[in-house]
N, C-alpha and C positions, 0 to 999 in steps of 0.2 A: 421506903425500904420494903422489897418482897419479904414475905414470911414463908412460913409451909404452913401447912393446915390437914390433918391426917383422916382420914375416910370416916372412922368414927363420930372425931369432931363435927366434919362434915353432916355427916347426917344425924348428928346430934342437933345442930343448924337447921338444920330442914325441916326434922321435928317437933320443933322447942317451935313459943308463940312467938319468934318474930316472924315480919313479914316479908315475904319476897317480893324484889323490886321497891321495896321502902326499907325495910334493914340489912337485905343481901341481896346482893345478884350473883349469880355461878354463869360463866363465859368460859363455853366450851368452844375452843378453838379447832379443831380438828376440823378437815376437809370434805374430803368426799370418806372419811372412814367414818364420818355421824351417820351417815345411814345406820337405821338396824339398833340403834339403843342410844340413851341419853341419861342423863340426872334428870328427876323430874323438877320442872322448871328451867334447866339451863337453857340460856342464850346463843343460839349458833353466832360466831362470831370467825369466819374459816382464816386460819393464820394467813393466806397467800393473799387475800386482802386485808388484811387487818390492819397495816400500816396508813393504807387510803383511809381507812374508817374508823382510824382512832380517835380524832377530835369529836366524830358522831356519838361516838363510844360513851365519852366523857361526858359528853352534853347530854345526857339520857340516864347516865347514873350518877352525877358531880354530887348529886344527896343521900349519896344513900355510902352508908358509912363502911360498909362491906363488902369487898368484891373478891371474888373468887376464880383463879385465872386454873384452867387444865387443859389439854391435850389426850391423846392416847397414854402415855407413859408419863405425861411431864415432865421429860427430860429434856426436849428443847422450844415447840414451839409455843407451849405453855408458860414456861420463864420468861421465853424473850414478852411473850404479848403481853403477862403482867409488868417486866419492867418499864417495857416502853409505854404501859397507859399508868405504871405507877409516874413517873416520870412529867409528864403530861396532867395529872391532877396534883403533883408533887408542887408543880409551875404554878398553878390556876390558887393554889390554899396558899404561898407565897406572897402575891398577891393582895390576898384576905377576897378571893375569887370561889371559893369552894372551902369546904368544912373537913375536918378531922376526918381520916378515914383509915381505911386499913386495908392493903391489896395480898390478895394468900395466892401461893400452887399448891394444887391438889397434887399433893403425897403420893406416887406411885399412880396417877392421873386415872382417866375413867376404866383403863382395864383393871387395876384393883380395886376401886369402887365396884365395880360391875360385881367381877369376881367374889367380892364380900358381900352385896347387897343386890344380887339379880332377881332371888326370890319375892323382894318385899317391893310392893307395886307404890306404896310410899315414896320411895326411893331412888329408881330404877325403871322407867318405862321404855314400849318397845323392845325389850332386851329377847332379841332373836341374834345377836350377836355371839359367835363362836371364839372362842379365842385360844390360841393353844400353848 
């Protein structure tokens, strides 16, 4: 099951001693609108292929107990890419093929991250991004 996970939290996450790519990964789905800013650390993972590349997906995070799916807004292609790779390691931990995990959307996706957290280079790199 997706969850939501709120921008705060998020960079609560980022900040805090776990470690990226061993206790979180953030998968930024978004296309050609990644140019020009990012979460620091996220994963380009571009929605229009992502269905091809979901099993790669899986196999590259199946340990790691946290994943974080956004988009621009996370209103559509952020949900879908989490359900579909919640879905996907949902099969694999059935199984007893993969371990306990937890799949979130980014809350109001990278344009309110951004918006909240452009200033702080922890957080937010690249950020030449305008948004209106």
């Amino acid at each position: 099951m997706v969850k939501y996970i709120s921008a705060d939290e998020l960079a609560s996450l980022i900040k805090s001693p776990a470690v990226p790519t061993k206790d979180y990964v953030i998968v930024d789905v978004r296309d050609d609108d990644w140019v020009g800013g990012n979460i620091v650390g996220a994963h380009n993972s571009p929605s229009h292929m992502f269905l091809s590349k979901v099993d790669e997906l899986v196999e590259k995070t199946k340990d790691v107990p946290t994943v974080v799916f956004h988009c621009a807004l996370s209103q559509q292609r952020g949900p879908k890419a989490a359900r579909i790779y919640s879905e996907v390691r949902d099969a694999l931990q059935a199984s007893s093929a993969d371990r306990q995990h937890q799949v979130y959307v980014l809350r109001g996706g990278f344009q309110e991250f951004h918006d909240k957290f452009k200033d702080d280079p922890q957080l937010v790199e690249t950020s030449n991004v305008k948004y209106m």
